[in-house]
PDB file as gemmi writes it, atoms N, CA and C in Angstrom:
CRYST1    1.000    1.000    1.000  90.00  90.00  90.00 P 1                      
ATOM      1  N   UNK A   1     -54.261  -0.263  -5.649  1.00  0.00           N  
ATOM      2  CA  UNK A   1     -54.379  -1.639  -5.197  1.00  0.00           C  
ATOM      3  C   UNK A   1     -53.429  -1.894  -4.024  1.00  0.00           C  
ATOM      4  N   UNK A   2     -52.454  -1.209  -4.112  1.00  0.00           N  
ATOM      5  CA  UNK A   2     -51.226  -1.702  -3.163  1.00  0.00           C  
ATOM      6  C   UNK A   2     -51.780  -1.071  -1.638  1.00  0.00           C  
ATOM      7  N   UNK A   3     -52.506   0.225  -1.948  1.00  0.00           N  
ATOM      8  CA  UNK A   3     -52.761   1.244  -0.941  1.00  0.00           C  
ATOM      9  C   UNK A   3     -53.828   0.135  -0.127  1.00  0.00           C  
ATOM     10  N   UNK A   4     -54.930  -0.696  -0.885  1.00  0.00           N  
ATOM     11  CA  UNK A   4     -55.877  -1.414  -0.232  1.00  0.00           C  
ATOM     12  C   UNK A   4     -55.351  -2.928   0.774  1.00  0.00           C  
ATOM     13  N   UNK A   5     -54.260  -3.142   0.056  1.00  0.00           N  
ATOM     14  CA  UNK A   5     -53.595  -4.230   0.817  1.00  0.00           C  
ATOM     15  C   UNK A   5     -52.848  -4.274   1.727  1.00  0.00           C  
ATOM     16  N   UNK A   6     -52.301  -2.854   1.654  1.00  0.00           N  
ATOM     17  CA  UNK A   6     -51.966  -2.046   3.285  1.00  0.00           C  
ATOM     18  C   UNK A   6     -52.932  -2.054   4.198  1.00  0.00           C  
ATOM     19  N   UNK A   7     -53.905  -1.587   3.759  1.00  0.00           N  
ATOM     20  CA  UNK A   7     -54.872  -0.880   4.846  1.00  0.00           C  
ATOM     21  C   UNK A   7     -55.890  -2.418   5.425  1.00  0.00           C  
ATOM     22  N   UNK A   8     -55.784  -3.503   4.672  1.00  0.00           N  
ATOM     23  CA  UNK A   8     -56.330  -4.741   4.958  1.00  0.00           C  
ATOM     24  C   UNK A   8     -55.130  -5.537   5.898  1.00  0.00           C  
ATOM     25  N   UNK A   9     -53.685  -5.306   5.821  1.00  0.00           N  
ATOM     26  CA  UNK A   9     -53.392  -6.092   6.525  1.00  0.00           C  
ATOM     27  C   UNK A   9     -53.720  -5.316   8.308  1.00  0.00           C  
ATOM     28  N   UNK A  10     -53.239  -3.906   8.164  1.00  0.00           N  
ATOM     29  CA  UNK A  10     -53.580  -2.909   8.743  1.00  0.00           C  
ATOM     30  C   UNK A  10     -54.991  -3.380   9.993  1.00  0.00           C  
ATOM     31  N   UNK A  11     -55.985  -3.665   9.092  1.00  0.00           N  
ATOM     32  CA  UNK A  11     -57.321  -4.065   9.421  1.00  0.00           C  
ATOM     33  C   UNK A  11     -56.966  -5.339  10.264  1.00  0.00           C  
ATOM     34  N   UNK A  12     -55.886  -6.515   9.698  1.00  0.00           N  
ATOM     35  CA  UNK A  12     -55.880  -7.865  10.344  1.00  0.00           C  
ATOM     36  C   UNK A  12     -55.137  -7.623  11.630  1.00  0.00           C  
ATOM     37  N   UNK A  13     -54.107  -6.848  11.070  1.00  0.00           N  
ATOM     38  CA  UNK A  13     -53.193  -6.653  12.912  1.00  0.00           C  
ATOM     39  C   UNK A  13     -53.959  -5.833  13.883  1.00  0.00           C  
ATOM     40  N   UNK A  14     -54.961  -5.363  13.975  1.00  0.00           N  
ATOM     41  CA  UNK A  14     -55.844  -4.191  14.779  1.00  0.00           C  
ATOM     42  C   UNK A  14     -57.036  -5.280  15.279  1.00  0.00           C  
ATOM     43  N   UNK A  15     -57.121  -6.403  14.391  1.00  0.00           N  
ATOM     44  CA  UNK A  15     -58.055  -7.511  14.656  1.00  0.00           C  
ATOM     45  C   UNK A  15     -57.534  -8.272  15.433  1.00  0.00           C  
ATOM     46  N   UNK A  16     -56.443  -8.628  15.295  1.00  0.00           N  
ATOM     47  CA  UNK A  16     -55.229  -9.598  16.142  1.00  0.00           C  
ATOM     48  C   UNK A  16     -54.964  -9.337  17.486  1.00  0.00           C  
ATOM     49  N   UNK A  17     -54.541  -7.884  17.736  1.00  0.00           N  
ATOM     50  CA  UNK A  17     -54.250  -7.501  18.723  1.00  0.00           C  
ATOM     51  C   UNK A  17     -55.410  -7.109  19.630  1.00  0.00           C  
ATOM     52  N   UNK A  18     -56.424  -6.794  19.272  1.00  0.00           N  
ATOM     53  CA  UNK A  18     -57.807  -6.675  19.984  1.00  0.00           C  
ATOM     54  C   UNK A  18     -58.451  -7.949  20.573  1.00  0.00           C  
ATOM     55  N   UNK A  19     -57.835  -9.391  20.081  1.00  0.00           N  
ATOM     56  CA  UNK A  19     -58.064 -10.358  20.274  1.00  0.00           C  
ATOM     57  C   UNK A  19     -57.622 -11.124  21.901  1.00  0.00           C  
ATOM     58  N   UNK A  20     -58.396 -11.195  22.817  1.00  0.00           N  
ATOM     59  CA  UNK A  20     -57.343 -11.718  23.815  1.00  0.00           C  
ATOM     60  C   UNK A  20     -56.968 -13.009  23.720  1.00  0.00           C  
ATOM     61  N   UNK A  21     -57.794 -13.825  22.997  1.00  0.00           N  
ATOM     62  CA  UNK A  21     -57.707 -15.269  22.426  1.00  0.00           C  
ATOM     63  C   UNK A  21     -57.081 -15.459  21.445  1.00  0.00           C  
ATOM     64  N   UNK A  22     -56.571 -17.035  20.700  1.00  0.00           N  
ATOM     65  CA  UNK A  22     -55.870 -16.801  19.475  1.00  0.00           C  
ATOM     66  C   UNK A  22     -56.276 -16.190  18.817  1.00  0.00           C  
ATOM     67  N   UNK A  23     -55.397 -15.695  18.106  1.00  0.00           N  
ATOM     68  CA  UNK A  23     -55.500 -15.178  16.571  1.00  0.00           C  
ATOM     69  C   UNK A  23     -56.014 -15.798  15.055  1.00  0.00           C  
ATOM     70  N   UNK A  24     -57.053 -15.439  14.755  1.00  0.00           N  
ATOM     71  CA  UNK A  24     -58.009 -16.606  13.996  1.00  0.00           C  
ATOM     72  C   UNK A  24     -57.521 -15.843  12.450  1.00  0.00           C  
ATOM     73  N   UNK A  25     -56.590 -15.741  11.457  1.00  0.00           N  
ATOM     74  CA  UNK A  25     -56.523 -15.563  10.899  1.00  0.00           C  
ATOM     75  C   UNK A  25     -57.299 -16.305   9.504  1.00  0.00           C  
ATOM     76  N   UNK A  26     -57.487 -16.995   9.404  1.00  0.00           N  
ATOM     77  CA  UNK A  26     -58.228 -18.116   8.006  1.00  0.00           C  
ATOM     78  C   UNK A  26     -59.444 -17.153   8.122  1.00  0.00           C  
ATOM     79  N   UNK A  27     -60.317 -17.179   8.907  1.00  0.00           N  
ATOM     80  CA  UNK A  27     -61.812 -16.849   8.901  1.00  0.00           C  
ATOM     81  C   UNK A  27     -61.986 -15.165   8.111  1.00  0.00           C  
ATOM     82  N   UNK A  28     -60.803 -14.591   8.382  1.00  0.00           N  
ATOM     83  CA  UNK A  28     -60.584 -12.933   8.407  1.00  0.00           C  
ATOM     84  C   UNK A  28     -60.067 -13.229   7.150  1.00  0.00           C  
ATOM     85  N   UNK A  29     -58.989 -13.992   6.677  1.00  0.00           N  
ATOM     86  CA  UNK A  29     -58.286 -13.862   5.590  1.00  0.00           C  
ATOM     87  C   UNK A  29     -59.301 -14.414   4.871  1.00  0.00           C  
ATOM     88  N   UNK A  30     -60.232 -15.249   5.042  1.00  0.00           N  
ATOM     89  CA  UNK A  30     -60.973 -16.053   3.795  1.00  0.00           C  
ATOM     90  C   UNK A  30     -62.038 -15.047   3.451  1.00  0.00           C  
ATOM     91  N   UNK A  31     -63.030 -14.098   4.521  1.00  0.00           N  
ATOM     92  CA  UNK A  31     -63.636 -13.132   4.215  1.00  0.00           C  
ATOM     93  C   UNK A  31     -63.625 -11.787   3.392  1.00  0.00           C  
ATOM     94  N   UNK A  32     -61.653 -11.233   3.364  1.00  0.00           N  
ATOM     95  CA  UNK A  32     -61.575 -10.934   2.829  1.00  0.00           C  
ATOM     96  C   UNK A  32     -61.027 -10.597   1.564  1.00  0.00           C  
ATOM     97  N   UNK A  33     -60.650 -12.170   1.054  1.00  0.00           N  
ATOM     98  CA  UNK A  33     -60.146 -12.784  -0.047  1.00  0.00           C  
ATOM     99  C   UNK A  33     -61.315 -12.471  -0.892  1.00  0.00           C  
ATOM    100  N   UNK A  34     -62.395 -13.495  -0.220  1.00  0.00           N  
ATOM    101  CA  UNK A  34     -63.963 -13.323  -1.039  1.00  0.00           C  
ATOM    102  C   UNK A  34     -64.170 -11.615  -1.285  1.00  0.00           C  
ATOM    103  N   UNK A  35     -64.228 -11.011  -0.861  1.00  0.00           N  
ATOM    104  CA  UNK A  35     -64.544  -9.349  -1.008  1.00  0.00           C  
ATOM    105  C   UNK A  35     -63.328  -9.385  -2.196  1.00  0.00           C  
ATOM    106  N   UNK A  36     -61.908  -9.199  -1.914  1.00  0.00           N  
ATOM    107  CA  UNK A  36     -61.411  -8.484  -2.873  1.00  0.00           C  
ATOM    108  C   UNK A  36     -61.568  -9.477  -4.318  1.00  0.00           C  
ATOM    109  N   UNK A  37     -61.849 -10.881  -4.196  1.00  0.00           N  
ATOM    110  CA  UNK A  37     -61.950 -11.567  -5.407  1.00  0.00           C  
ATOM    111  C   UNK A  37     -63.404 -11.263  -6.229  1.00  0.00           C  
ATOM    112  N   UNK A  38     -64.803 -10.649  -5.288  1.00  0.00           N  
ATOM    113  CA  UNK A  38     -65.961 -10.394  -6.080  1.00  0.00           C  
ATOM    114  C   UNK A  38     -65.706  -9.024  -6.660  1.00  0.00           C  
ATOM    115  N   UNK A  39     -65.120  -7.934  -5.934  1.00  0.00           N  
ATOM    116  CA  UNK A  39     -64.855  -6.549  -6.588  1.00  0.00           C  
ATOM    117  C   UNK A  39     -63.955  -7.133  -7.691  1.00  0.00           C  
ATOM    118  N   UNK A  40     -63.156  -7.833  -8.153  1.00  0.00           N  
ATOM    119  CA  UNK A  40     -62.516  -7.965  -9.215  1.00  0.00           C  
ATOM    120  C   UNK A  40     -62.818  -8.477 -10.320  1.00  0.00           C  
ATOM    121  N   UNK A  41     -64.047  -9.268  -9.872  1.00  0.00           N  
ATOM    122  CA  UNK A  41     -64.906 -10.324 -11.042  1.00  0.00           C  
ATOM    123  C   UNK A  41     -65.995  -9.379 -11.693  1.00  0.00           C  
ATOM    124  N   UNK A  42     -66.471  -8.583 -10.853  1.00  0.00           N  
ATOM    125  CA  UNK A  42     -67.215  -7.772 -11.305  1.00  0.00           C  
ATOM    126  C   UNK A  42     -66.998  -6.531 -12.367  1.00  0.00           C  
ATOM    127  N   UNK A  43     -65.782  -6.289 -12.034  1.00  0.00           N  
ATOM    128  CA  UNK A  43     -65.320  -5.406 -12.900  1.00  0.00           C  
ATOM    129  C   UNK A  43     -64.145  -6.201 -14.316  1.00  0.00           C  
ATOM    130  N   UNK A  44     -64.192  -7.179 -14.469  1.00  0.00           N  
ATOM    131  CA  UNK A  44     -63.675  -8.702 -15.393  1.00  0.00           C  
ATOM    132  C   UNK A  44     -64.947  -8.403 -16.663  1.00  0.00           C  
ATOM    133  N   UNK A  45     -63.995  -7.649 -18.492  1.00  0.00           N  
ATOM    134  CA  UNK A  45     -65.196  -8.103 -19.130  1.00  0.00           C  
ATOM    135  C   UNK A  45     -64.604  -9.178 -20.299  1.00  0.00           C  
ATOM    136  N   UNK A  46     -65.146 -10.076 -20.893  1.00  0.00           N  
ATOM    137  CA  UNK A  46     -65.014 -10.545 -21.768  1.00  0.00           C  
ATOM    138  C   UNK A  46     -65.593 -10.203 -23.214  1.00  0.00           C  
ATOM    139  N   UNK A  47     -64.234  -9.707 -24.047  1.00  0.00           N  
ATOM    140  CA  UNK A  47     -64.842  -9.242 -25.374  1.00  0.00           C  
ATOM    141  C   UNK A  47     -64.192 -10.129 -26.649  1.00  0.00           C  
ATOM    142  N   UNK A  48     -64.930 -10.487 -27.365  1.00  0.00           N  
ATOM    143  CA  UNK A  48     -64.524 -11.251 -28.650  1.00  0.00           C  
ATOM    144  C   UNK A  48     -65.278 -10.977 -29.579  1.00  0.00           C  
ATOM    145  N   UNK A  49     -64.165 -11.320 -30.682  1.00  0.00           N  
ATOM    146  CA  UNK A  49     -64.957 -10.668 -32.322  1.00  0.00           C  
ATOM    147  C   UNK A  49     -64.435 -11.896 -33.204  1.00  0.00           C  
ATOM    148  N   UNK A  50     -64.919 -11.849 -34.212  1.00  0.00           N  
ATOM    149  CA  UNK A  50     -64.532 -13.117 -35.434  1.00  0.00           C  
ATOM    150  C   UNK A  50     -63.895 -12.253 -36.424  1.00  0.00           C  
ATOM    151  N   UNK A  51     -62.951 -12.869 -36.474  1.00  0.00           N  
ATOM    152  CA  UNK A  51     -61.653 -12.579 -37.722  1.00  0.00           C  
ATOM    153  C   UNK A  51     -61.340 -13.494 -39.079  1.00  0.00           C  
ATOM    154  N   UNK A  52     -62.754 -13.151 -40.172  1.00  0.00           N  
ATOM    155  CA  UNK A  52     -62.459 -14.319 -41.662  1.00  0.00           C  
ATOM    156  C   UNK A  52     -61.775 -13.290 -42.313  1.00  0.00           C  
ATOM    157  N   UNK A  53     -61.231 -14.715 -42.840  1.00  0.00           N  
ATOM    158  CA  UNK A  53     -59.562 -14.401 -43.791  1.00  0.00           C  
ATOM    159  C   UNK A  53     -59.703 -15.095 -45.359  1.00  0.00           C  
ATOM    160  N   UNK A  54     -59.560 -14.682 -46.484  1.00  0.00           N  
ATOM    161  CA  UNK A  54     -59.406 -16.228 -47.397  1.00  0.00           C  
ATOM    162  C   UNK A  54     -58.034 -16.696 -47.296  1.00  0.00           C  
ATOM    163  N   UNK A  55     -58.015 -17.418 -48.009  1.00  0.00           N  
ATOM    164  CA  UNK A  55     -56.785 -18.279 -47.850  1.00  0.00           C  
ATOM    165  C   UNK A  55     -56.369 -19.578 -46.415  1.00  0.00           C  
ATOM    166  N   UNK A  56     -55.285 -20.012 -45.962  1.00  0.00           N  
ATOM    167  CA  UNK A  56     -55.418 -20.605 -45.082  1.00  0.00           C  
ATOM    168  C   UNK A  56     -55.134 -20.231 -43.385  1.00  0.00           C  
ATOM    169  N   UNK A  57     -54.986 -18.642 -43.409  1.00  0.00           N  
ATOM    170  CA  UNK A  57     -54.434 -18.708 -42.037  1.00  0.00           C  
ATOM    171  C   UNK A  57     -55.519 -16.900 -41.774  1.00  0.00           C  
ATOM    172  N   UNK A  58     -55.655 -17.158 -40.165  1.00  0.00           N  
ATOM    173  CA  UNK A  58     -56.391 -16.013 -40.085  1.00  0.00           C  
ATOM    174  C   UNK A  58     -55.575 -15.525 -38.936  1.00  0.00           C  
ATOM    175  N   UNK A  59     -55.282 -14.062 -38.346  1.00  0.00           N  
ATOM    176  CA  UNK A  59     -54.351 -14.016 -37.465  1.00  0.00           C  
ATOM    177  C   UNK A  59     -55.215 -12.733 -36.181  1.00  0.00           C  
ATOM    178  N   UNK A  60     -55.612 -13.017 -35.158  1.00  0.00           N  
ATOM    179  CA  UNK A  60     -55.897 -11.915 -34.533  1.00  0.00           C  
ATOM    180  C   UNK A  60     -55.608 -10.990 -34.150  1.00  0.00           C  
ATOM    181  N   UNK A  61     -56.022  -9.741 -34.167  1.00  0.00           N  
ATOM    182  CA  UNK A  61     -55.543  -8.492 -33.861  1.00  0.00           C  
ATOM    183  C   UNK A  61     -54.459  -8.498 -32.709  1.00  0.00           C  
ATOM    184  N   UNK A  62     -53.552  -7.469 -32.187  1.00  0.00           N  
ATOM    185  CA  UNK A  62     -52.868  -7.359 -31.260  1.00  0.00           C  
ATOM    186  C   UNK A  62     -53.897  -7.570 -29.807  1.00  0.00           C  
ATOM    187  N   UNK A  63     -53.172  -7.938 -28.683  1.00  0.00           N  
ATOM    188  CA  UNK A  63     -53.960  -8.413 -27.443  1.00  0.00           C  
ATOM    189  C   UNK A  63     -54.809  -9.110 -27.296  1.00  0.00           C  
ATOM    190  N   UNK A  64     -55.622  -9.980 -28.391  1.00  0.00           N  
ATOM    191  CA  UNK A  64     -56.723 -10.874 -28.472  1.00  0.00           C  
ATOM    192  C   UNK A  64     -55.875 -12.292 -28.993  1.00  0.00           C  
ATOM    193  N   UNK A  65     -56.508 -13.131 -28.087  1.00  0.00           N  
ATOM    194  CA  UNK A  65     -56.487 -14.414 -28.206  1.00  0.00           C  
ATOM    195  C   UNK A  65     -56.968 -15.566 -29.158  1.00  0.00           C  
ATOM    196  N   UNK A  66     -56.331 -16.364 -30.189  1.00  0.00           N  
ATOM    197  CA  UNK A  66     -57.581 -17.128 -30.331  1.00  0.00           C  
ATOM    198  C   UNK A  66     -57.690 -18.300 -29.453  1.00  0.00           C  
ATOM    199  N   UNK A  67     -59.248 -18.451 -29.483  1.00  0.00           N  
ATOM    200  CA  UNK A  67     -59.838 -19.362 -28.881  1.00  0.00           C  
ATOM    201  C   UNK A  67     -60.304 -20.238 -29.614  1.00  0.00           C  
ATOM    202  N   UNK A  68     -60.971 -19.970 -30.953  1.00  0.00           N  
ATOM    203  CA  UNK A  68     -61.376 -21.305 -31.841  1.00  0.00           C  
ATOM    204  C   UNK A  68     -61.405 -21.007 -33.003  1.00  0.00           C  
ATOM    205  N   UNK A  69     -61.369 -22.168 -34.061  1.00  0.00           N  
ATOM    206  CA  UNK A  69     -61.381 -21.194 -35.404  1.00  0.00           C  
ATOM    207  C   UNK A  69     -61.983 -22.598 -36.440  1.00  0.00           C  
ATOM    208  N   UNK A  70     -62.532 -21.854 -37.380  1.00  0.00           N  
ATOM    209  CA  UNK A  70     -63.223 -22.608 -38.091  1.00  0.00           C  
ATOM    210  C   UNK A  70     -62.636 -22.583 -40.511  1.00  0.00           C  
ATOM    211  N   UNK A  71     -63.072 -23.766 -40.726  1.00  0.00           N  
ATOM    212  CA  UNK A  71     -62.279 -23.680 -41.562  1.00  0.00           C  
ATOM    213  C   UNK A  71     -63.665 -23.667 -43.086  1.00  0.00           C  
ATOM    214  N   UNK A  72     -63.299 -23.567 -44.312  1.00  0.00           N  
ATOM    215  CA  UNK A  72     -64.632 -23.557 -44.572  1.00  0.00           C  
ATOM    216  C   UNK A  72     -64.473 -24.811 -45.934  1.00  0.00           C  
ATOM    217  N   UNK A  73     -63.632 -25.587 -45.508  1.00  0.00           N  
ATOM    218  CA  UNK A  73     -63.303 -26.601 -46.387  1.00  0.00           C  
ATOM    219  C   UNK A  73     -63.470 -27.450 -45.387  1.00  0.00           C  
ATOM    220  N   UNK A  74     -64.567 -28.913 -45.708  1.00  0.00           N  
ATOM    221  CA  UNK A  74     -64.665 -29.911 -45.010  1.00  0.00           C  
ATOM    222  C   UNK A  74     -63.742 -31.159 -44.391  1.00  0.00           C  
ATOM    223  N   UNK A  75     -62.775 -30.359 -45.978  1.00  0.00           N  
ATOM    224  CA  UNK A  75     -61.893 -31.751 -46.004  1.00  0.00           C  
ATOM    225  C   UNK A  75     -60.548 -30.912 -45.367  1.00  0.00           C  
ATOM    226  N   UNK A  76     -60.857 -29.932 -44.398  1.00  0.00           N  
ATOM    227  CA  UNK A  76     -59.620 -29.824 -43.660  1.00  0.00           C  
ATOM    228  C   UNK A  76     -60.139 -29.632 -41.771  1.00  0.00           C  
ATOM    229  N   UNK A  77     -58.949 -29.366 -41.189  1.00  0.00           N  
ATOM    230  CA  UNK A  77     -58.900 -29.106 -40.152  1.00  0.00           C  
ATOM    231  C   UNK A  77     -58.282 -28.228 -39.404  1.00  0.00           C  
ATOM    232  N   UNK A  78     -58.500 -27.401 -38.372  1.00  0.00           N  
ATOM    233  CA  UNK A  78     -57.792 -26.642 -37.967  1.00  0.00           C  
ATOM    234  C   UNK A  78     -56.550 -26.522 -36.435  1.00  0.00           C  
ATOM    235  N   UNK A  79     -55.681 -25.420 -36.375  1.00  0.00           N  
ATOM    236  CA  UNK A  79     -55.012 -25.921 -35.857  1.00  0.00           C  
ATOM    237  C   UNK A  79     -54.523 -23.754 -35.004  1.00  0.00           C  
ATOM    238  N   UNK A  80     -54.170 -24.170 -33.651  1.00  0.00           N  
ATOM    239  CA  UNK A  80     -54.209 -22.281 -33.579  1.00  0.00           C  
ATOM    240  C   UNK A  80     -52.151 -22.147 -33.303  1.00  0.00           C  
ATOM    241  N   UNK A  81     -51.631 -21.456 -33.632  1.00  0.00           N  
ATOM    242  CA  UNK A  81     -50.182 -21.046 -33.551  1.00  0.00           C  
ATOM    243  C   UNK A  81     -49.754 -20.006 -32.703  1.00  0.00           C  
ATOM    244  N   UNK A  82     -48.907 -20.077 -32.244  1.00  0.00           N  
ATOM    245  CA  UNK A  82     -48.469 -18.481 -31.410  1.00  0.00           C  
ATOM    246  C   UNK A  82     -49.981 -18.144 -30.327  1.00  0.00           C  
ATOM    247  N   UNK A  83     -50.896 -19.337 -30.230  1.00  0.00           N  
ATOM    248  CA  UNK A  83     -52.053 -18.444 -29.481  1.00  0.00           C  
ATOM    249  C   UNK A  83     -52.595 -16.888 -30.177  1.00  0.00           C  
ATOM    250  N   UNK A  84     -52.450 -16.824 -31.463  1.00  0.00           N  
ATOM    251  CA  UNK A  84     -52.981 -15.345 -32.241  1.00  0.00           C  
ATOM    252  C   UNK A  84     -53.253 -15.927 -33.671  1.00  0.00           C  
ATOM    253  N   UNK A  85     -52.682 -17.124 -34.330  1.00  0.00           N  
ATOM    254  CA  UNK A  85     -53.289 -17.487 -35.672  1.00  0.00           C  
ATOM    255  C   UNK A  85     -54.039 -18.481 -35.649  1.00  0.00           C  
ATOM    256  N   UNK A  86     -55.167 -18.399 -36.311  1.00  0.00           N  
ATOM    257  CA  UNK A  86     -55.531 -19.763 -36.744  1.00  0.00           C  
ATOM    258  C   UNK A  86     -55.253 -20.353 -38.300  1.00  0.00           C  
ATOM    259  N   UNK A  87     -54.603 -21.361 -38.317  1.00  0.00           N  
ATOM    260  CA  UNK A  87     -54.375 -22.382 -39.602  1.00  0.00           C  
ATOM    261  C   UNK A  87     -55.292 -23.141 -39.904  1.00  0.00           C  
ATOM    262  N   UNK A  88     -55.367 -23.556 -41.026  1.00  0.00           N  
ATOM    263  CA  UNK A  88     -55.926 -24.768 -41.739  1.00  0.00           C  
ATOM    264  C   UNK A  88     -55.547 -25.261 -42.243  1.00  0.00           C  
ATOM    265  N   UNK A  89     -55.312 -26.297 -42.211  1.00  0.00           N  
ATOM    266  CA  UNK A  89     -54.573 -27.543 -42.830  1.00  0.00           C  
ATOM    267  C   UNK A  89     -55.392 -28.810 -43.146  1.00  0.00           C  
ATOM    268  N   UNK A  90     -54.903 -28.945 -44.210  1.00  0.00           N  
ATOM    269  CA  UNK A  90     -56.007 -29.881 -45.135  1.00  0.00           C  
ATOM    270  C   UNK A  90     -54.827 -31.233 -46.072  1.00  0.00           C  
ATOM    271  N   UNK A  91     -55.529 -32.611 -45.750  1.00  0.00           N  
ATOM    272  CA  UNK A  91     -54.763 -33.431 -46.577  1.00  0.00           C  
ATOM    273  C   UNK A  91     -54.626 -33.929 -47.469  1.00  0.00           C  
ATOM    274  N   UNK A  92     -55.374 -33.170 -48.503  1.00  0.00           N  
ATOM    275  CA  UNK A  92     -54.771 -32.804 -49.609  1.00  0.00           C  
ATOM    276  C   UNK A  92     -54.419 -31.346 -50.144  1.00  0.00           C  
ATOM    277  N   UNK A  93     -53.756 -31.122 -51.183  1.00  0.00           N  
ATOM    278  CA  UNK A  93     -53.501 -29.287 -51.651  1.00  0.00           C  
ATOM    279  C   UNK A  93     -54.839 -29.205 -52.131  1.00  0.00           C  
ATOM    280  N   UNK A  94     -55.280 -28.155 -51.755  1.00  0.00           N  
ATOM    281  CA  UNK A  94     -57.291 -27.598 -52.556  1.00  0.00           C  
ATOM    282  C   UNK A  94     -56.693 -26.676 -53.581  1.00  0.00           C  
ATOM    283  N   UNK A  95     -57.146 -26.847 -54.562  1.00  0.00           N  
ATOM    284  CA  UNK A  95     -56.846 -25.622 -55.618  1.00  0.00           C  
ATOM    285  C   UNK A  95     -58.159 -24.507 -55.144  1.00  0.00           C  
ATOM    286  N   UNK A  96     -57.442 -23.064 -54.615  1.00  0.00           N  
ATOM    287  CA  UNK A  96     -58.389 -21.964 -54.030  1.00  0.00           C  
ATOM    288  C   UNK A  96     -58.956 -20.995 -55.205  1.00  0.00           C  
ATOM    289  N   UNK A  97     -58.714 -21.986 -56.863  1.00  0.00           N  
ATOM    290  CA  UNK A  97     -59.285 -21.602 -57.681  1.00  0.00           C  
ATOM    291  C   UNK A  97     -60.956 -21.826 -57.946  1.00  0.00           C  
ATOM    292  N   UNK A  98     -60.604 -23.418 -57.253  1.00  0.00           N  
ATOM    293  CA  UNK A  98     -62.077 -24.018 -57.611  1.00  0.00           C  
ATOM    294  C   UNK A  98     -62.948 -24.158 -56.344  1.00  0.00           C  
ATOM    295  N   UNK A  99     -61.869 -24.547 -55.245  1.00  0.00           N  
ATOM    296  CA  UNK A  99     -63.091 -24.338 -53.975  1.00  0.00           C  
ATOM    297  C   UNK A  99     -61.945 -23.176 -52.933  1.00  0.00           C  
ATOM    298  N   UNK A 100     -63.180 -22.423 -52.556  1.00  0.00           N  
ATOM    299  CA  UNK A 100     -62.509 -21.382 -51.645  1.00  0.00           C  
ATOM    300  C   UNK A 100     -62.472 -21.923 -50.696  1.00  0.00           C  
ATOM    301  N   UNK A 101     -60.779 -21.532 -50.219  1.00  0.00           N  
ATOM    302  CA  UNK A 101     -60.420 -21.844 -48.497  1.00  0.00           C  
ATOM    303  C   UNK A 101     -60.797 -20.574 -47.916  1.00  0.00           C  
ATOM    304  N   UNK A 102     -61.261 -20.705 -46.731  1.00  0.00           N  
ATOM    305  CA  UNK A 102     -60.877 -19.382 -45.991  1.00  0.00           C  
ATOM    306  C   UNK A 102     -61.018 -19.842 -44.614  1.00  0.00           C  
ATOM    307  N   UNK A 103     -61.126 -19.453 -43.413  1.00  0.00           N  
ATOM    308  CA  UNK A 103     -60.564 -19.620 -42.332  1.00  0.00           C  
ATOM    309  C   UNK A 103     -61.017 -18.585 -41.019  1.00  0.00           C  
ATOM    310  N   UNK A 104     -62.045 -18.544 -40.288  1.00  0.00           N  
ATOM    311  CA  UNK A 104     -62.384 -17.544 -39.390  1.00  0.00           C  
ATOM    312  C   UNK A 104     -62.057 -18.238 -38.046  1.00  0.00           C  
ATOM    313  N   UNK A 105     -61.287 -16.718 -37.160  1.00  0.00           N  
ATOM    314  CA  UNK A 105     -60.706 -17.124 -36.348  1.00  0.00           C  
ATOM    315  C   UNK A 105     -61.449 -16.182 -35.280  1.00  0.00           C  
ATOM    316  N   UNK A 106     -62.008 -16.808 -34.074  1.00  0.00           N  
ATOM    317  CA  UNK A 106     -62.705 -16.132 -33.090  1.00  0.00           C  
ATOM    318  C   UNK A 106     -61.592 -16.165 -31.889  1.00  0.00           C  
ATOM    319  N   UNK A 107     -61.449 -14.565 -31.311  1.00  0.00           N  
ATOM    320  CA  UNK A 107     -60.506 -14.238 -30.960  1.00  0.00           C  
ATOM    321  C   UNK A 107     -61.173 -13.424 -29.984  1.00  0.00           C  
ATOM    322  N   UNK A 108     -60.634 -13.317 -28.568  1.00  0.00           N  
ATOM    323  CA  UNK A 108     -61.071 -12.803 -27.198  1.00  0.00           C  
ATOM    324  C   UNK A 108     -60.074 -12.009 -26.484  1.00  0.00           C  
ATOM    325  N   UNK A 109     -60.105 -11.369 -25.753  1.00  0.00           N  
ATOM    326  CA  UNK A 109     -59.779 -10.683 -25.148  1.00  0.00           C  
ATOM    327  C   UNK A 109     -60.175 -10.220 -23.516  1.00  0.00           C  
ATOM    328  N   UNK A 110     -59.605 -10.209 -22.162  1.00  0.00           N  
ATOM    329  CA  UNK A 110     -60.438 -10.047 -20.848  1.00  0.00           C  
ATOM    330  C   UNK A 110     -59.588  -8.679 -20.801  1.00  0.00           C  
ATOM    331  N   UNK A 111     -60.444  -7.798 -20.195  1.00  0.00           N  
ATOM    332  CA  UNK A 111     -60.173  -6.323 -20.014  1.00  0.00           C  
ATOM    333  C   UNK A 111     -60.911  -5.699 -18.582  1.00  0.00           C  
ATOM    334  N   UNK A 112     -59.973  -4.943 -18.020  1.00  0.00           N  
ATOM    335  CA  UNK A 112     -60.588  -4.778 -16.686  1.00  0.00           C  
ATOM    336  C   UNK A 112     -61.292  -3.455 -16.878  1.00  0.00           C  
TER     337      UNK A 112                                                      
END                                                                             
């Protein structure tokens, strides 16, 4: 990467100096902003998996994010910690004898 940002500024001063008029840098720099920002999007993937847990907290694997999480008790709500758990929290105590809590946490990850 470093080698390409050499050889681009490289590209702008060889553009500059060939120039007998000002030096139009925006038009050159915006052209090849767009180039190095589509080679980078293109190779940008988005991967996510769902993580159910019983009880009240679900926690995502190492390097994955959560993004949303769902609870399976009506009478609660959820809440995400550290950006890697999801909680549920409910206002009253549920006995997880009689109705099961559990808690799925959808969790992402961008990988080049």
């Amino acid at each position: 990467m470093k080698m390409r940002v050499a050889v681009l500024l490289a590209v702008f001063a060889v553009f500059c100096a060939a120039d007998d008029q000002k030096c139009a840098p925006d038009g050159l720099m915006s052209s090849l902003t767009e180039s190095v920002a589509s080679t980078v999007v293109e190779k940008v993937t988005l991967s996510c998996i769902s993580v159910p847990s019983r009880g009240y907290q679900a926690e995502c694997p190492k390097g994955y994010k959560a993004i949303c999480c769902s609870c399976t008790n009506a009478g609660c709500y959820w809440d995400i910690s550290n950006d890697q758990t999801c909680l549920c929290q409910c206002a009253k105590p549920i006995s997880t004898t009689v109705n099961r809590i559990g808690v799925i946490a959808r969790c992402c990850k961008i990988a080049m």
